[in-house]
C-alpha positions, 0 to 999 in steps of 0.5 A: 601364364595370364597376369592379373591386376587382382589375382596375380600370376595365373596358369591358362586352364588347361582345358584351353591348352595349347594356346595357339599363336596368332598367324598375323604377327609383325616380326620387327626388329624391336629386341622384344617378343613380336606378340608384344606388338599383338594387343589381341593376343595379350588382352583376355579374361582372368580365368579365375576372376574374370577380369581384366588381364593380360596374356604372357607374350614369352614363348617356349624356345626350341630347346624346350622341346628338344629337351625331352624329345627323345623321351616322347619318342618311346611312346609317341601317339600317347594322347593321354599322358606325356608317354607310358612309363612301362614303355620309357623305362624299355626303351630309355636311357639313350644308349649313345648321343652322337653331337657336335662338341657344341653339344655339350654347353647347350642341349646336354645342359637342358636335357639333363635338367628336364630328366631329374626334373621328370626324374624328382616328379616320379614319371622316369627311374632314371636321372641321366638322359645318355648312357654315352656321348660320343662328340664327332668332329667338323670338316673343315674348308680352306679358306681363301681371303684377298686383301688388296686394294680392290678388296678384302673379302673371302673368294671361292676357289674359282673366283681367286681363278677369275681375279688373276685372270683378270689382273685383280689378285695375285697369290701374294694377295691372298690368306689361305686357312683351314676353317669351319665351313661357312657360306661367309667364307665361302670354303663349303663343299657343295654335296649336290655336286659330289652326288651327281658327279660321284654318286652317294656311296662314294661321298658317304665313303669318302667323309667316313675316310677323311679320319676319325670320327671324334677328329677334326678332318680338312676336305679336299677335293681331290679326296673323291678319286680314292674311295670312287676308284676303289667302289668301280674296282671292288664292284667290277672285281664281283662281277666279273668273279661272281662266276667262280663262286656261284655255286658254292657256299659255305666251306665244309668243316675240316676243308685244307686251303693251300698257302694263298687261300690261307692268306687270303681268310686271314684277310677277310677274317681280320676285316670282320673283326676290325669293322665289328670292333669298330661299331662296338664303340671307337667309330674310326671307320677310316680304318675300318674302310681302309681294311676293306681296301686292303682286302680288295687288293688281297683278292685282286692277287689272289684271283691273278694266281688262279682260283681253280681248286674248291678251297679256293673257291671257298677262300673267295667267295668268304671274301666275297661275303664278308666284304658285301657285308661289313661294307654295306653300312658304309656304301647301301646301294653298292653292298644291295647290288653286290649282294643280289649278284652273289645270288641273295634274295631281299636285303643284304641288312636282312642278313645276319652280321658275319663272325670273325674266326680267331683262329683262320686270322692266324697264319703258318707263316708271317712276314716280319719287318726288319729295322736298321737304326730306326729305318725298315730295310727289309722283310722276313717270311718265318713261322708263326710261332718261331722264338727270339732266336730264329727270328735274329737269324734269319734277319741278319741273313737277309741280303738288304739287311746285310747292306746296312750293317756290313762293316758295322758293330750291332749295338742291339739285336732286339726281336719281338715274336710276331711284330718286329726285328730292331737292329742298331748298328755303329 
């Protein structure tokens, strides 16, 4: 905007727009805009009465741009108009908005207000901006602060090393918290460091693991050798397996599997389904990974009782598959290589998302827990589909159950079908 003595407040034509900043502008600290101090940039012409005027020194702030961002990137090479409204309408709203929780008191306020704005001048059909926001949470650091008479200040972990060493702090010295990561407070994780030592896979691995990603999570060093470990065991477990399976595909319809191949679809259809539910919009992928986990440890036994009969083979290679691709998304480069050497062509993201079978996650048999007073004290293998009463009987047969309620009075014997036995004992 120009300001003019005779004609008032007056929008720049706009065959003069942009107004380009000048590049020799003295940032001091003033409390004021820089172009303050630019009398070449304020002093121009009245575009209707040529006089005299002074150019507005105010300048868009970033949030002005990141308002409405997401709507120019629907048709992002437009010279002609802020974006075709066809296209706008295709591809907008945003389905999901993925932000911190600072999120919500400042771009969201301004995103919102330039979408109704757009939406009252009749380019968008739409008034909110985001169908979804999903506020994801901060890993924080434990701090360290010495306050002696030598100091009181934040120190790193190895510093606080180096100042007992030298005599300069003890444990009695120091305030130890878990807080938002900062340089100040020197509690920060140094990324590059991971990279190098651990490789990517493994760091993206071990933040998704840290917990839900709606929550807040602490970091701790010590964290990497979990999802490390468990990268170097299912990529040599491949390798040295990938033999047994790489002349089979799929199973034939109506293919018995023995007991422990069974088992072992039930696990890996059971990991399809939790990473799928997953991605559909709870985002705990701790759990999802944690699955993966316990697949892995699943086909480690299995392999041990021997693979030599086709269903078997069969039963492997699904879990194969089904790791390399629910898995992928999580750890890129370990999910390509892995999946090259089960024998595909191209990308493993090329191929389409596994389906979880219902029915293959239900077993002939399920292990139940048994719980005395509150405590598990033992496990039974019964049918699937055994009632109430079969489920009491064999609990209360169990030899290290009987420990526990030997001499005693059942108060309650409570069975649920498929879950748990509760045994209360006086």
């Amino acid at each position: 905007m120009i300001h003019c003595d005779k004609c008032g407040i007056v929008p720049v034509p706009e065959k003069d727009l942009p107004v380009k900043l000048p590049d020799d502008v003295d940032f001091l600290p003033t409390g004021q805009s820089p172009l303050t101090l630019h009398p070449d940039f304020q002093h121009v012409k009245c575009p209707e009465c040529d006089g005299d005027a002074k150019r507005d020194t105010d300048t868009m702030d970033t949030f002005v741009d990141s308002s409405w961002y997401f709507l120019r990137y629907t048709d992002p090479h437009n010279d002609n108009e802020i974006f075709d409204k066809a296209k706008c309408a295709h591809w907008a709203p945003v389905d999901l908005y993925i932000g911190g929780r600072e999120h919500a008191i400042l771009h969201l306020i301004y995103a919102r207000f330039y979408t109704k704005f757009l939406h009252d001048i009749g380019l968008i059909d739409f008034d909110e901006p985001f169908n979804r926001l999903y506020a994801h949470g901060l890993i924080q650091g434990e701090s360290i602060r010495v306050v002696n008479e030598h100091m009181n200040r934040y120190v790193s972990a190895d510093e606080f090393a180096k100042l007992k060493k030298e005599g300069k702090a003890t444990d009695k010295d120091i305030t130890r918290r878990i807080e938002k990561m900062s340089k100040s407070k020197k509690n920060g994780a140094d990324p590059t460091e991971l990279l190098a030592q651990y490789g990517a896979d493994a760091t993206r691995l071990a933040i998704l693991f840290l917990g839900p990603g709606d929550a807040d999570s602490a970091w701790d060093p010590n964290g990497m050798k979990g999802p490390y470990g468990f990268l170097r065991r299912w990529y040599e477990t491949v390798l040295e397996c990938a033999p047994k399976v790489e002349d089979i595909g799929e199973a034939p319809a109506g293919t018995e599997y023995p007991p422990a191949a069974k088992a072992l679809r039930a696990a890996t259809h059971s990991l399809i389904d939790k990473v799928t539910r997953e991605f559909e919009g709870r985002y705990a992928f701790n759990t999802a990974i944690a699955q993966g986990m316990g697949l892995l440890n699943e086909v480690t036994a299995f392999v041990k009782g021997g693979v030599g009969d086709d269903a078997s083979r069969y039963a492997l290679r699904e879990a194969f598959e089904a790791m390399v691709l629910t898995l992928a998304p999580f750890v890129p480069h370990t999910g390509e290589e892995l999946n090259q050497v089960l024998g595909h062509q191209g990308s493993v993201f090329d191929r389409p998302w596994p389906k979880a079978d219902k029915e293959a996650m239900q077993l002939d048999e399920v292990e139940i827990p048994v719980q005395v007073n509150g405590k598990v004290r033992g496990t039974i293998m019964l049918p699937r589909e055994a009632d109430k009463a079969a489920m009491e009987k064999l609990a209360m047969e169990n030899e290290n159950v009987q420990k526990f309620v030997e001499g005693k009075q059942i108060a309650k014997l409570i069975a649920v079908p498929g879950r748990i036995v509760n045994i209360v004992a006086k």
